[in-house]
N, C-alpha and C positions, 0 to 999 in steps of 0.2 A: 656426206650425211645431210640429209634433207633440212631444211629450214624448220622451225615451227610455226605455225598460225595459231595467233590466240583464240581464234573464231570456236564454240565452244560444237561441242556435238552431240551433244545433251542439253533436253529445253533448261532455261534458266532457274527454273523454280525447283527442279527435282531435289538439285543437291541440296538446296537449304533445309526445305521440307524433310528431307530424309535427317539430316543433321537435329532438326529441331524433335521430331517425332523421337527419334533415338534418345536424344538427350532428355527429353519428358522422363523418362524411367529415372536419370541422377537426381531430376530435381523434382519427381515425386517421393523419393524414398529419403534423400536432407531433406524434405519438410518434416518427412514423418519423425526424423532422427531427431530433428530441431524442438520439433512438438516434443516429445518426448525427452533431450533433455533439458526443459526450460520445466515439466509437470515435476521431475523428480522418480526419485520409486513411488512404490505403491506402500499402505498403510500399511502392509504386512513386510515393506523392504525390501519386494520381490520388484524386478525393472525388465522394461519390453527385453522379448528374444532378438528385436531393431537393436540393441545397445549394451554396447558394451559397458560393465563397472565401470573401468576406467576411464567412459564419457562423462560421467558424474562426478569425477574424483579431478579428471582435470577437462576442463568441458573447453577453456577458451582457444587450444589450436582445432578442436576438432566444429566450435563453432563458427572457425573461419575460415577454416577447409571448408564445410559446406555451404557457408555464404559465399566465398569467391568461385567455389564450382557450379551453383545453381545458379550466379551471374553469368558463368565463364558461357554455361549453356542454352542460357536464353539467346545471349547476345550474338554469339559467333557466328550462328546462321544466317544471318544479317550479312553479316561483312563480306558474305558471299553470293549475294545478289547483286549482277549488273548495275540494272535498273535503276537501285536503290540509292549505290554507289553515286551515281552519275545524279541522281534528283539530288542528293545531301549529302555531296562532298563532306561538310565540315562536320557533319553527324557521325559520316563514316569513320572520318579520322580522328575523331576526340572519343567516340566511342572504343575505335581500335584500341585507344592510349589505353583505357579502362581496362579493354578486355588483355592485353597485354600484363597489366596487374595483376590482376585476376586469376590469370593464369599462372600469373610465377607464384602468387600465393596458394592454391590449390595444389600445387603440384610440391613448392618449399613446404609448407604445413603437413603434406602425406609425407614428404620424408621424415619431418621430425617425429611423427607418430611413428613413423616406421622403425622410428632409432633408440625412442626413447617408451614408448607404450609398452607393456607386457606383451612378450612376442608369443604368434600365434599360429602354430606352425614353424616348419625347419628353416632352411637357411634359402631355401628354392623361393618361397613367398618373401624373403627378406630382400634376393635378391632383384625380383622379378620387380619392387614395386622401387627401389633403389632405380634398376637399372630405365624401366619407361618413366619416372619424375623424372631424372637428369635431362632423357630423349623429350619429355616436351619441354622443360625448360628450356634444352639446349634450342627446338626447333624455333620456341617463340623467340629468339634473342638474335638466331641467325634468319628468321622473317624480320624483323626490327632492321637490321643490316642491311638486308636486303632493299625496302623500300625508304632506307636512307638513301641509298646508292637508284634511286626510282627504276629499280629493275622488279616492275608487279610482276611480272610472271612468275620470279622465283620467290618472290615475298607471298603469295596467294598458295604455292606449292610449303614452304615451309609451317604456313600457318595451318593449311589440310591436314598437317601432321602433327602439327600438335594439337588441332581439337579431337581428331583421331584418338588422341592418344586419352586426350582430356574424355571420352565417352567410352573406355578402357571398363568400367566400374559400369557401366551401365550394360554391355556384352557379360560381363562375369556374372551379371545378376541373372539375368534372363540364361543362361547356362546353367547355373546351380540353382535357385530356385524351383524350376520344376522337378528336379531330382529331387529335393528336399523335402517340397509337397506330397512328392510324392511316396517318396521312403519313411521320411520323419525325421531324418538323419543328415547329420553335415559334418562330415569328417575330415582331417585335417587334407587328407588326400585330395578329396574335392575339393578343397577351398584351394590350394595350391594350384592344380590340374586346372583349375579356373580362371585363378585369375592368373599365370600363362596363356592362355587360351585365350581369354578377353582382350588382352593385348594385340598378341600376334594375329588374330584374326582384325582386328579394325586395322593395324598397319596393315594388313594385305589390301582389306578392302580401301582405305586412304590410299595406296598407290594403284589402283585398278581405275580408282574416280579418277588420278592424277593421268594418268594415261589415256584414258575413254574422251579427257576434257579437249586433249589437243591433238586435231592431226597433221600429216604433212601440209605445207602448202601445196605441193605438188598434186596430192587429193585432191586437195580444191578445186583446184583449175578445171582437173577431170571430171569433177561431180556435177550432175545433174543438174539446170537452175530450179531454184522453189517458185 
């Protein structure tokens, strides 16, 4: 089986960029959540279609969900820049610690709402958001592992997957949304079909980036110089 080479084969900036751009949509819509519930309802007790009652009733995991997500997604694209890495080691790593946090809170906090909020939709969305918090928890903690043991290669691969997972909410928006616009309607079905979908589809694309990033040595040797 061939070696790998960490030599990347995609320029440096794409993956971030893409990471960061993506992640704009989570942490456009926790502001707006945030905005809204910090105003309250409206004088008439009516509150944004953004929010749910139960953000009002129990606001403080759902405000720390979206503070540790809107952290989780500024910062991660960072920690996947070469360049950066290598100018500001200690930024990189104390940052990392941060975002490590961050992550196991966004990810703990969506399951408690998962467990304990008023359920919405069957047992498909119950399990769907159960089963990817566990998978990025689990991936941040076996990245942690990993570059305990200084093996980057598999600690850069772990962590892909859990910001993957962590931009989960930001694929499901941009999927239901436009239907929603466009119908008027948001039914349980869609919200389910969704956020499935939102999932499975960044873990695919998270292992296509993971695959594209590295090729044989063997390639190497053979490929063209620049």
């Amino acid at each position: 089986m061939p070696k790998i080479q960490s030599k990347p084969r995609i320029s440096n900036w794409r993956v971030p960029l893409f990471l960061f751009l993506f992640g704009l949509v989570n942490i456009a819509f926790g502001t707006i959540q945030l905005t809204t519930i910090a105003a309250g309802p409206a004088a008439d007790g009516s509150i944004s279609e953004m929010t749910s009652p139960q953000y009002l009733i129990t606001p403080l995991p759902v405000v720390a969900h979206i503070v540790c997500g809107i952290f989780f997604n500024i910062m991660a694209p960072l920690q996947f820049v070469p360049g950066f890495r290598k100018r500001a080691p200690q930024f990189h790593r104390w940052s990392g610690r941060l975002l490590f946090v961050a992550g196991l809170g966004a990810a703990g906090t969506g399951m408690y709402m998962n467990q304990y909020f008023p359920a919405f939709g069957t047992g498909w969305k119950y399990a769907a958001v159960l089963i990817f918090s566990f998978g990025m928890m689990a991936s941040l903690i076996l990245g942690l592992r990993a570059i305990l043991k200084r093996d980057v290669k598999c600690h850069n691969e772990w962590m892909m997957r859990a910001v993957m997972i962590g931009l989960g909410p930001a694929t499901q928006r941009l999927l239901i949304l436009p239907i929603y616009f466009a119908t008027g309607e948001m039914s349980i079905l869609m919200i389910e079909i969704g956020v499935w979908a939102g999932f499975l589809i960044n873990v695919i694309i998270g292992e296509m980036i993971l695959r594209s990033h590295y090729i044989p040595r063997k390639a190497l040797r053979h490929a063209p110089a620049e």
